[in-house]
N, C-alpha and C positions, 0 to 999 in steps of 0.2 A: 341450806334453807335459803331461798330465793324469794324478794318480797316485790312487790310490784313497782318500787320505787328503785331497785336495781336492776328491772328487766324495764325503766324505763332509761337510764343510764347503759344497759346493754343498747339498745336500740340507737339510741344518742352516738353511741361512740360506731355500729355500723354505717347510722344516714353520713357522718360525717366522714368514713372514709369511702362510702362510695362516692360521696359528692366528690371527693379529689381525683383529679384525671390518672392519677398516678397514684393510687392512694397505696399501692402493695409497698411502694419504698419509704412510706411515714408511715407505714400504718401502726400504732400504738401495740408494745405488747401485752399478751391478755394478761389482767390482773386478777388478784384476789378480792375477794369479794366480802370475804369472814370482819365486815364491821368494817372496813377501810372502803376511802373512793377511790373511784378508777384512778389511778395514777403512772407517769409515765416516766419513769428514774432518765435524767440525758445529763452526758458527761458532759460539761460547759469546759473549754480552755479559748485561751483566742480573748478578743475583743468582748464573748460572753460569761467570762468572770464578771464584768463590772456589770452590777447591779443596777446601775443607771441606765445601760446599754439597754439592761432587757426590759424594767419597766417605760422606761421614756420611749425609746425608738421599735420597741418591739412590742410593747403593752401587754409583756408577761409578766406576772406574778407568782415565783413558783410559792409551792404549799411546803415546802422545807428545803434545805441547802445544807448538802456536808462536803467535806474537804476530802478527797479519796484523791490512789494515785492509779495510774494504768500501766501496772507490770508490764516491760517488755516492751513498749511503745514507746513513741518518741514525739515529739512534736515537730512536726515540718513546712516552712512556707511553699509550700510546691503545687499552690493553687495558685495561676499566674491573675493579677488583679488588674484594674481595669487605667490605671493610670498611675503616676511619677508619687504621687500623695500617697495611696496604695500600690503597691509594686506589686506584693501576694500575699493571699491569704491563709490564714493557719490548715492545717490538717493533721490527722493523729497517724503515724504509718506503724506497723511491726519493725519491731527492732530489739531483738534476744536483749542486746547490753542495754538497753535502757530500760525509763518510765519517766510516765507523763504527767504532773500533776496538774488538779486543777477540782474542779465544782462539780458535784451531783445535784442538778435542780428536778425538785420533784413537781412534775407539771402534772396539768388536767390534759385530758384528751385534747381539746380545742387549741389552747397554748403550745401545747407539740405539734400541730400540724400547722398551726400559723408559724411557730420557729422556721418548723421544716421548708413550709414556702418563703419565709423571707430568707434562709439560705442557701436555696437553690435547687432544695430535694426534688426530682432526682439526678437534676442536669450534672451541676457542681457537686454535689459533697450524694454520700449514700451513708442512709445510718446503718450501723451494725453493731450488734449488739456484742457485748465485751463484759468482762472478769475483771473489778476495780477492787480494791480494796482500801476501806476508810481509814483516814489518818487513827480511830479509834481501836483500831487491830479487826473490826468485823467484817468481811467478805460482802459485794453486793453485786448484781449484776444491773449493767444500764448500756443506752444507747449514745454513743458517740456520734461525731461524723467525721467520716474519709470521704478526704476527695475522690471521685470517680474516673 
């Protein structure tokens, strides 16, 4: 059942990804609609753990945050950064013997696609979506980013 206040929020989360030049590499996955908002599960590790990081410099506020790990993954500076202060920046790679931990922020459409520009989607990093599972023992699935 579809009310007109979700097919005004479907439309919302289209104008906004056509407006981005690039919008196939942010583009939000689709969500469920049964009583919940659109929302956009992104694995946070790196610099976007801290909570400051995202409301102050990034002016996100996610709508919930859990603690999950990324089986098989790893965490690797092998984005090469822009100077001696920064040398490189995080990335999540495959890697059978590991796992990554780190933050589920559960964003709005709009906060995911401004993350996504202020990380470089799609030059620098691509999201892709990945099998996390929460420090709670429950399975989730969310978007990370890998460098490109």
């Amino acid at each position: 059942m579809t009310t007109s206040r979700s097919r005004v929020h479907v439309r919302s989360i289209v104008l906004l990804c056509s407006l981005a030049k690039f919008a196939h590499a942010a583009r939000p996955p689709p969500s469920v609609l049964h009583g919940a908002p659109f929302a956009v599960p992104y694995f946070a590790f790196g610099a976007n753990l801290d909570a400051k990081t995202l409301r102050k410099r990034r002016r996100i506020v996610p709508l919930a945050t859990h603690r999950a790990v990324a089986p098989q993954h790893r965490l690797a500076f092998s984005l090469r950064g822009f100077s001696e202060a920064e040398p490189a920046f995080a990335s999540l790679e495959p890697d059978a013997t590991s796992e990554c931990h780190g933050l589920v922020h559960t964003l709005r459409p709009a906060d995911w696609l401004r993350l996504c520009a202020s990380e470089g989607v799609p030059f620098a990093y691509t999201a892709v979506p990945g099998r996390l599972e929460r420090y709670d023992g429950g399975a989730l699935h969310a978007r990370p980013l890998a460098a490109t």
